[in-house]
C-alpha positions in Angstrom: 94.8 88.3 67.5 92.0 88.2 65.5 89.9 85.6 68.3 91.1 87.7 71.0 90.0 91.0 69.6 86.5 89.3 68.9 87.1 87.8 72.4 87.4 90.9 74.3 85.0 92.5 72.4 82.2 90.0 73.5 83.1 90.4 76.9 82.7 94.3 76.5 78.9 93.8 75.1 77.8 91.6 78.5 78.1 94.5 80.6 77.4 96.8 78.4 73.1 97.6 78.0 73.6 100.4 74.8 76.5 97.8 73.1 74.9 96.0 69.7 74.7 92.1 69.4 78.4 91.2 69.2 79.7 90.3 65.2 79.2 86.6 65.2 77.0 85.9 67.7 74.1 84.3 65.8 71.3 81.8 66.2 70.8 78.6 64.1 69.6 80.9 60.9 72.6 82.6 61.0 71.2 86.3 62.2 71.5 88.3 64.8 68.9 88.4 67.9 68.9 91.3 70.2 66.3 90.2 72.1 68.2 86.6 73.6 71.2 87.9 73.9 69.7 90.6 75.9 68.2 87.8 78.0 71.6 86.5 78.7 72.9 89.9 79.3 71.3 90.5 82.1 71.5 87.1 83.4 75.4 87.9 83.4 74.5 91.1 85.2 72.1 90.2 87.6 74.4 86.8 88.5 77.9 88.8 89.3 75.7 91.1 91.5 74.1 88.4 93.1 77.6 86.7 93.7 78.5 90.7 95.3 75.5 90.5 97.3 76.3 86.9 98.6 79.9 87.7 99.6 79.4 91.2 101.5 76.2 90.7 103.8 76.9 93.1 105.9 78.1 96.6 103.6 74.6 95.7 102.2 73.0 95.9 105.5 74.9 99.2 105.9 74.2 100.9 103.0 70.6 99.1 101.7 69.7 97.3 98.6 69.2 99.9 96.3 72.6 101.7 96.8 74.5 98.2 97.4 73.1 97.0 93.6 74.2 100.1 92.1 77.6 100.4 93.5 77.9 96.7 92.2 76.3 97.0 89.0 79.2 99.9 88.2 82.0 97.5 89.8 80.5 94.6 87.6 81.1 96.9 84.5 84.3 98.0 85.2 85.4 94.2 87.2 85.3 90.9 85.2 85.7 87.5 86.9 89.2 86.4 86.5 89.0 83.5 87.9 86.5 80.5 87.5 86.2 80.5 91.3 83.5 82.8 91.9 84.0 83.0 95.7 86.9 85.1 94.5 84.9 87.8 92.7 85.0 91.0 94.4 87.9 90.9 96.3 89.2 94.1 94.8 85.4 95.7 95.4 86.1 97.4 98.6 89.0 99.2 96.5 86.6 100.0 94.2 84.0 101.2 97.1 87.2 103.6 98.0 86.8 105.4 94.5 83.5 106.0 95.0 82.8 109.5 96.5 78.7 108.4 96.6 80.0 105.5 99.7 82.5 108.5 101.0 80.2 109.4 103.7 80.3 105.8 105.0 84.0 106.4 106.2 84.1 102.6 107.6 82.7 101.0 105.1 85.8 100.0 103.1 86.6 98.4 106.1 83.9 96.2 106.8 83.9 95.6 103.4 87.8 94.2 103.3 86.7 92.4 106.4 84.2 90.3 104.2 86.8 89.5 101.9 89.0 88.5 104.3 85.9 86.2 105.9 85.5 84.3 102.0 88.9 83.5 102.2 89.3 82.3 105.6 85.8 79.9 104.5 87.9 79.1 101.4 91.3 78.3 103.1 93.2 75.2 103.4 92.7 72.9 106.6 95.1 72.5 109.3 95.1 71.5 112.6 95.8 74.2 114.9 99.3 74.1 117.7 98.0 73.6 121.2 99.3 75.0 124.6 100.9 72.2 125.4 103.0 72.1 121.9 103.8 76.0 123.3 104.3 74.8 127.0 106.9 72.2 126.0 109.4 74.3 123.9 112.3 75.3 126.0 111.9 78.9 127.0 115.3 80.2 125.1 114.4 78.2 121.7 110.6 79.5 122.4 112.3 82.9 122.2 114.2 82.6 118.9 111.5 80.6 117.1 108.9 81.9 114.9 105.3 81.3 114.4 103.7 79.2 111.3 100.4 80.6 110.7 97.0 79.1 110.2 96.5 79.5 106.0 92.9 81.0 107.5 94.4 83.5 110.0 94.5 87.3 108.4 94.0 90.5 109.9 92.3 94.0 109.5 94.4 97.1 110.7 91.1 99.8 111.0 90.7 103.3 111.6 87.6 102.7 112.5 85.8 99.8 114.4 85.1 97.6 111.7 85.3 94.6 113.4 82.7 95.6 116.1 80.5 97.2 113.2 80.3 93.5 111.4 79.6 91.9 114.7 76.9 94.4 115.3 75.0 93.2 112.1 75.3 89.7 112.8 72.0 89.6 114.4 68.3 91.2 113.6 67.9 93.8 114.1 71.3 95.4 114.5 73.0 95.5 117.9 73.6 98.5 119.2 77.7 99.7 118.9 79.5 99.4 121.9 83.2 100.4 120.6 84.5 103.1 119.0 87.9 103.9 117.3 90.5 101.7 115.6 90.4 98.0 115.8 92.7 95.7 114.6 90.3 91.9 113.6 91.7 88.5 113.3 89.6 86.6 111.0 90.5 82.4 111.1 88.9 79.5 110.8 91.0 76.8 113.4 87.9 74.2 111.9 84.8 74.0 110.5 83.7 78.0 111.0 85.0 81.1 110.5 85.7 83.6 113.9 86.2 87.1 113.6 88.3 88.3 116.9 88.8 91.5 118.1 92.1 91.7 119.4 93.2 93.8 122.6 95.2 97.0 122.0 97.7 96.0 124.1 98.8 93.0 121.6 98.0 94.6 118.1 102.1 95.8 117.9 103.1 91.6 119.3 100.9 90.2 116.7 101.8 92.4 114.0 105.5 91.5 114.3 104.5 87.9 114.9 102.5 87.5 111.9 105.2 89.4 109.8 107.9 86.9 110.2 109.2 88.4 113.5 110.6 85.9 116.0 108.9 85.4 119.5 111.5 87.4 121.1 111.7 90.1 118.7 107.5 90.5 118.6 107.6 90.8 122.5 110.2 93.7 121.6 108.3 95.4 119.9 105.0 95.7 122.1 107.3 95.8 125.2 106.8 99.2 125.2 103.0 99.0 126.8 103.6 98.6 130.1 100.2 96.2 130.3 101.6 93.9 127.4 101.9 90.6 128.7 104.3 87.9 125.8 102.1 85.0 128.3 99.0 86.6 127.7 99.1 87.7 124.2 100.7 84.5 122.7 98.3 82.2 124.9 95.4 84.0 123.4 96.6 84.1 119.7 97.0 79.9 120.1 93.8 79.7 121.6 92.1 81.3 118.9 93.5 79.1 116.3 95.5 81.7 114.4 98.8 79.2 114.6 99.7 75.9 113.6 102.9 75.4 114.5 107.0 77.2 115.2 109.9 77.7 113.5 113.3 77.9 115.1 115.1 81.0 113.4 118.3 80.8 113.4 119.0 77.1 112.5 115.7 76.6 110.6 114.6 73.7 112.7 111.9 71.0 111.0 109.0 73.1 112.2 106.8 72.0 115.6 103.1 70.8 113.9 
């Protein structure tokens, strides 16, 4: 108890400025030195921003430098790395972004901000070779319908309120393009190879691939955004396999080996 107390209390003083030297931490002469360990302080600080900065591009872009730092600079206080991964730092930020009634004003910027999180992943994930139309084309239509998707490990979505996805494209280039979408948006973030694609998908298809990507089966996801007169099951499922967002099917109801 004793290690962890003096554990946890060392991790308290790194992002802490105002917290003393922590009990133990000497140099070779067996004192204390403010002055080094604030040094390494700050290199703590100013690295875990850094790795903030690096991982959400564009809510920087959004907001500017100044007010990115300091909204990171209050996450890195409250956040420690749990994991040795850094690329996994700050996935909970745009929750803490959310808290923050100095970011409220910036209604989308959670979103963007989970968008980014979803993108490190997606750069992170495992590889695997997408399923092909023809793989689609040569499934029988009836155990087509009772089968159900195996996703890409890369393929996520964002479900927005606002037009996040659009808003990220936007700042993908210098200067920022101007916004040519409004309202809701519902972003498929994958990476079928070697990069990363954000996707907008059409409203029509959000309900399909919702239930697809929840476990529904082909049949039942067609159910569900059968309601749109302008849904087309052709369409939408042709376009989710083009995009690299599945790698292979599933039947249902016997549990086939699944189609790769």
């Amino acid at each position: 108890m004793r290690a962890a107390s003096s554990q946890a209390g060392f991790i308290a003083s790194l992002v802490n400025p105002r917290a003393p030297v922590p009990q133990g931490v000497t140099t070779m002469r067996g004192r204390p030195d403010a002055a080094r360990f604030d040094v390494y302080r700050n290199n703590v600080m100013v690295s875990l921003i850094a790795a903030l900065e690096q991982k959400f591009p564009v809510s920087r872009k959004i907001v500017g430098d100044e007010f990115f730092r300091e909204m990171a600079r209050k996450h890195v206080r409250r956040t420690k790395p749990l994991s040795p991964l850094m690329f996994e730092y700050g996935d909970d930020f745009p929750d803490f972004i959310a808290m923050l009634d100095a970011a409220a004003s910036v209604r989308y910027l959670v979103d963007v901000a989970r968008l980014e999180v979803l993108w490190t992943r997606a750069y992170h994930a495992a590889d695997r070779t997408p399923i092909d139309i023809a793989a689609i084309a040569s499934v029988a239509p009836e155990v087509l319908a009772s089968s159900r998707i195996i996703a890409h490990p890369a393929a996520a979505f964002l479900h927005s309120n606002w037009p996040a996805g659009s808003i990220w494209e936007a700042h993908q280039t210098d200067p920022v393009a101007p916004l040519s979408r409004s309202g809701g948006e519902m972003v498929l973030v994958v990476r079928p190879y070697a990069e990363v694609k954000v996707h907008i998908l059409p409203p029509v298809d959000r309900a399909f691939a919702t239930a697809l990507f929840s476990g529904a089966s082909l049949a039942d996801a067609a159910q569900a955004a059968g309601r749109d007169a302008q849904f087309d099951f052709g369409r939408a499922l042709v376009g989710l396999v083009s995009l690299g967002a599945i790698c292979g099917l599933e039947h249902v109801s016997e549990g086939d080996a699944p189609w790769q």
